[in-house]
N, C-alpha and C positions, 0 to 999 in steps of 0.2 A: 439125257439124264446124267451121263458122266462129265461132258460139257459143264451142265447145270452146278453140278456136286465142288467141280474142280474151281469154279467161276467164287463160290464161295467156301475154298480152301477145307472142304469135307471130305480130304483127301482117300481117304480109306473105303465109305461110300463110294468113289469115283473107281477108286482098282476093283471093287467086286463087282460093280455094273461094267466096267470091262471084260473083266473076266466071265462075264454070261456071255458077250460076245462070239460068232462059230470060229474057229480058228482061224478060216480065213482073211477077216477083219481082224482079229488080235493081230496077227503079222503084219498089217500096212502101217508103214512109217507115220500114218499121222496117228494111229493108237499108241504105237510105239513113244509117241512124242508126247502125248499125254501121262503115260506111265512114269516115264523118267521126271516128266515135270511135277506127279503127283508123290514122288517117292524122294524127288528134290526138296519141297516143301515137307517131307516128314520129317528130312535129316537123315534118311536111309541113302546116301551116295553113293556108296557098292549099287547095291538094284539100279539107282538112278541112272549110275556110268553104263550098266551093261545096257538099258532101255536105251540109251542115248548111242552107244555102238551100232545097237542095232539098227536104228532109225540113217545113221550113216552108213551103213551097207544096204538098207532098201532104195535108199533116195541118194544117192553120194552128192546131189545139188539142191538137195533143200536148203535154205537159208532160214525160214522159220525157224524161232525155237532156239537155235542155236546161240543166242546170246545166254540163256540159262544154261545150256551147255557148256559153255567157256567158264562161266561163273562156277560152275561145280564142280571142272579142271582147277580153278584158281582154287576153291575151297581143299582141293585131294595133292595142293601143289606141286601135280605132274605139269612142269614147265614144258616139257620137249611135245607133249601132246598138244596142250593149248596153243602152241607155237603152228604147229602144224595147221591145225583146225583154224586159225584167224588167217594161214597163208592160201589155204582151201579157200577159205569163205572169201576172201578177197580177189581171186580168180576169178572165182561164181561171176559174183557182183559186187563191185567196187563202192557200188552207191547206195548200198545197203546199209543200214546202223546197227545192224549185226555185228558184221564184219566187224566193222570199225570199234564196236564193243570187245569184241574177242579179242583184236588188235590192245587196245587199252587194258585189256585184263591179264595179255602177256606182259604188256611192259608193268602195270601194279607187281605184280610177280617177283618180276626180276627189282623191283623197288627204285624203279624209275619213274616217278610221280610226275615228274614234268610232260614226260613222251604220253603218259597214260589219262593227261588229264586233257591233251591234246585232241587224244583219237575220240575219247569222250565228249567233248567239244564239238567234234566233225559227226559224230554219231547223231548228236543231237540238234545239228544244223541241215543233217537229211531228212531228221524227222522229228519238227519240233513238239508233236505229241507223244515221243520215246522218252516214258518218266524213268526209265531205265537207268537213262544215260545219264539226266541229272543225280539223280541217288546214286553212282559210282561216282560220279563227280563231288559230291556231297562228303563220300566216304574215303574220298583219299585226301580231303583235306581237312579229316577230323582233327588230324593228330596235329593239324599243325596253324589254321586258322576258322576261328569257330563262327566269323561273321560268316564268310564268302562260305563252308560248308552249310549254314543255317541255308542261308539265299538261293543257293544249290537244290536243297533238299524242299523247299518253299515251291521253289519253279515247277521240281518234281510233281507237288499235290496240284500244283494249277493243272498241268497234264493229263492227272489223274488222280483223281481225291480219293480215289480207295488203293492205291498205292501204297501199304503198309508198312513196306521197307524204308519207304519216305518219313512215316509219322514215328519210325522206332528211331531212324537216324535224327531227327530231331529229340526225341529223348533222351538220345547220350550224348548230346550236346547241351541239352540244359544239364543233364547229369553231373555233367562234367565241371560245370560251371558251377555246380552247387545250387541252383534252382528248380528246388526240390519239387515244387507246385505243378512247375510247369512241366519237367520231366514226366512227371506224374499223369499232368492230363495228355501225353503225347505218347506214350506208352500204351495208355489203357482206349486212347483211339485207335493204336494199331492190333492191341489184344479186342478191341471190339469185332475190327476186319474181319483177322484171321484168328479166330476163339479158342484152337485147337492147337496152337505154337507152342508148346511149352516155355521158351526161350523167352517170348514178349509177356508171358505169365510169369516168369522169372526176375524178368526188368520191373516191372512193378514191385513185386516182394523188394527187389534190391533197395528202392523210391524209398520203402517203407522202414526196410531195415538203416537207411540211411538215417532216415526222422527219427529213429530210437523206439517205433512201433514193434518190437520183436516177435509179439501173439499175430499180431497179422503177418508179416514177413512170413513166418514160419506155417499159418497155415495154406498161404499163395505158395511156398517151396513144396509143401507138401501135392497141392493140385497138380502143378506142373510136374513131378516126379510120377506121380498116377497116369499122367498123360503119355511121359517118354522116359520111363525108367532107368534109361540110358545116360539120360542129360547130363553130362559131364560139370557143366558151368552151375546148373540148379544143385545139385546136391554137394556139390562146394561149398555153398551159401547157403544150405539147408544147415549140414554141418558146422560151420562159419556162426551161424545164429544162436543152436543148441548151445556150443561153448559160450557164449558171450550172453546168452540168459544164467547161467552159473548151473546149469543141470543138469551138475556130479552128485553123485551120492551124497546125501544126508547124511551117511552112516560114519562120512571121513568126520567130520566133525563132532562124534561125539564121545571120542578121547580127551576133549575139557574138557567136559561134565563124567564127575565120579559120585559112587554111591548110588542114594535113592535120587538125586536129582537126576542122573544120566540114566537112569530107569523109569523115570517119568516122561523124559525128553525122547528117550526111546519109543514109549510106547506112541505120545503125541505124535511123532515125526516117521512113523514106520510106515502107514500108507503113503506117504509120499514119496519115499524112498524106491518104492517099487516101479512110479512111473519116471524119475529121475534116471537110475538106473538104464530103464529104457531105452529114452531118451539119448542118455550117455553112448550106451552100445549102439542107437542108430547110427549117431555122428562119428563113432568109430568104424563103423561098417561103410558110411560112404566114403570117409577119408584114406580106408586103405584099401575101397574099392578102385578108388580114382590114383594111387600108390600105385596100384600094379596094373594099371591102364597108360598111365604119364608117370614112369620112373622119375623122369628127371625135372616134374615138374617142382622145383622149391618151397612152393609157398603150399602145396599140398603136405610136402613132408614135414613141414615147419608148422602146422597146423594137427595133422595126427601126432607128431613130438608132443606139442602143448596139449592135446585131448589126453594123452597119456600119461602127463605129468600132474595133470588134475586130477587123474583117479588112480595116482597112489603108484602108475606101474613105473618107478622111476628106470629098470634098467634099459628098458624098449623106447624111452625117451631119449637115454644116453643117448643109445645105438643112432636115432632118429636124427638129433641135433648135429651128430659125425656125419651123418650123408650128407646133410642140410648144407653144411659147411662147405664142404667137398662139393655138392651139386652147384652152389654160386656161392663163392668167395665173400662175394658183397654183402651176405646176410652174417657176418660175425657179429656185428652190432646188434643186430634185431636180437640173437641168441640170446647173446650178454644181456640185453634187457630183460628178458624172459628168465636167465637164472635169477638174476637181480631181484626183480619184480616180485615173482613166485615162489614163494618159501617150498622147503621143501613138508614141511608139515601141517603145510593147510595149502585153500586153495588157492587164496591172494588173491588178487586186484587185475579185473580185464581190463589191462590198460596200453593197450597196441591194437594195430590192424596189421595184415601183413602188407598191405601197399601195393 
């Protein structure tokens, strides 16, 4: 049943039919190995690392499994572990596409694409059905050629068609490209796979929010926040959306209208004002949730500055646009656009991204 559950990424399913398990079975490293791979796919990496210790102090020569292992050392970018762990796994057995993966995901690491696309290479020449190994292959050469990663990430789904890592790496590739259709339909193949990823329920909103669909984007950011509360990248772009529909308060705008006209425009525009509002303070809420998660991320601060500048609270904007500054040098331009752009007495023109 946990097999079953895990086989179709029902990951949560899979840890509580473990956990009926007698003790005795929850301790052998091939439950062990389940857990960490069921808690990999949630995005919970803490559990996953310790599942994954464990299973290397039951089994110190298992080679299974261990290519997801090194991948969730690469995601936690402890180098000197994953170093270790691909020099272990190599010992074992040499001829293994494990190995040779964990070897590859050292060198990605260290940002050595050539050595890593190498071992990748050898991984997938031991075992030409390891869609593994084309999907890293795939993804170290996003940033830099979009044919040879497409061809990569293709080989991948011949190996294995429900390989969803494959069909997401192909949507930020057309993403990227600006081919919005097809992004679209290769997103929602891998949100088909695995139904339960927030991340790939994310990438579609983004598809969307790209097209200028805003009501859909936003209620796909919304599912996916229901899914993983946590999600760092979704409620960015959940956030990211609200501002860019313009829903700030109705209420700034009705210092032009005096008299009986800003008493009728009042009364007309006051229910809406309350889910605006809302709205407003959710996008507030995730951008300075994500504030004090990533200090130093820029384009987060640069983005709660502008949400705050839209509703009036101009001093916490200052204060915002001075980190911003200070956090990357390079955005004094975007700043300057943004005073520019944005009066200070209305809400102005969404006319930037942060990039």
């Amino acid at each position: 049943m946990a097999t079953k559950a895990l086989s179709v990424y029902d990951c949560r399913t899979c840890l509580e039919v473990l956990d009926e398990l007698p003790s005795t079975h929850q301790r052998s490293a091939w439950v062990m190995a389940m857990v960490g791979k069921a808690h990999y796919e949630l995005g919970e990496y803490t559990a996953a690392q310790r599942a994954f210790e464990a299973v290397r102090h039951l089994d110190p020569y298992r080679v299974w499994d261990m290519e997801v292992y090194s991948t969730l050392m690469w995601h936690l970018r402890r180098s000197v572990q994953l170093s270790f762990l691909a020099q272990e796994l190599l010992s074992i057995n040499p001829r293994s596409p494990e190995a040779w993966i964990a070897v590859g995901n050292t060198f990605s690491l260290q940002k050595e694409r050539v050595q890593a696309l190498t071992c990748f290479r050898r991984a997938a020449q031991l075992d030409p059905g390891c869609a593994y190994a084309y999907t890293l292959s795939g993804h170290e050469l996003i940033d830099e050629d979009f044919d040879k990663a497409i061809n990569f990430f293709q080989s991948a789904l011949r190996a294995d068609p429900r390989h969803y890592n494959a069909w997401y790496g192909l949507g930020t590739c057309y993403m990227r490209m600006s081919k919005l259709r097809l992004a679209d339909y290769h997103f929602r193949k891998a949100s088909d796979i695995n139904p339960r990823n927030a991340i790939l329920l994310g990438c579609v909103g983004m598809v969307h929010e790209r097209s200028g669909n805003s009501e859909a984007a936003l209620a796909l950011f919304d599912e996916a926040i229901r899914m993983s509360p946590d999600n760092a990248l979704v409620r960015y772009h959940r956030a990211k959306v609200l501002i860019s529909m313009k829903r700030y308060p109705v209420s700034r705008l009705l210092h032009k209208f005096s008299g009986v006209r800003k008493a009728k425009r009042a009364t007309r525009l006051c229910h809406w004002d309350v889910g605006r509002l809302r709205d407003m303070q959710l996008a507030i809420t995730d951008l300075e949730s994500l504030r004090d998660s990533s200090p130093d991320e820029s384009n987060v601060i640069f983005q709660l500055a502008r949400v705050y500048r839209l509703t009036g609270q101009k001093v916490k904007a200052a204060q915002l646009l001075a980190v911003a500054r200070d956090v990357s040098p390079k955005s004094v331009s975007k700043i300057r656009k943004l005073l520019e752009t944005i009066p200070d007495d209305g809400p102005g023109e969404d006319v930037m991204d942060e990039g």
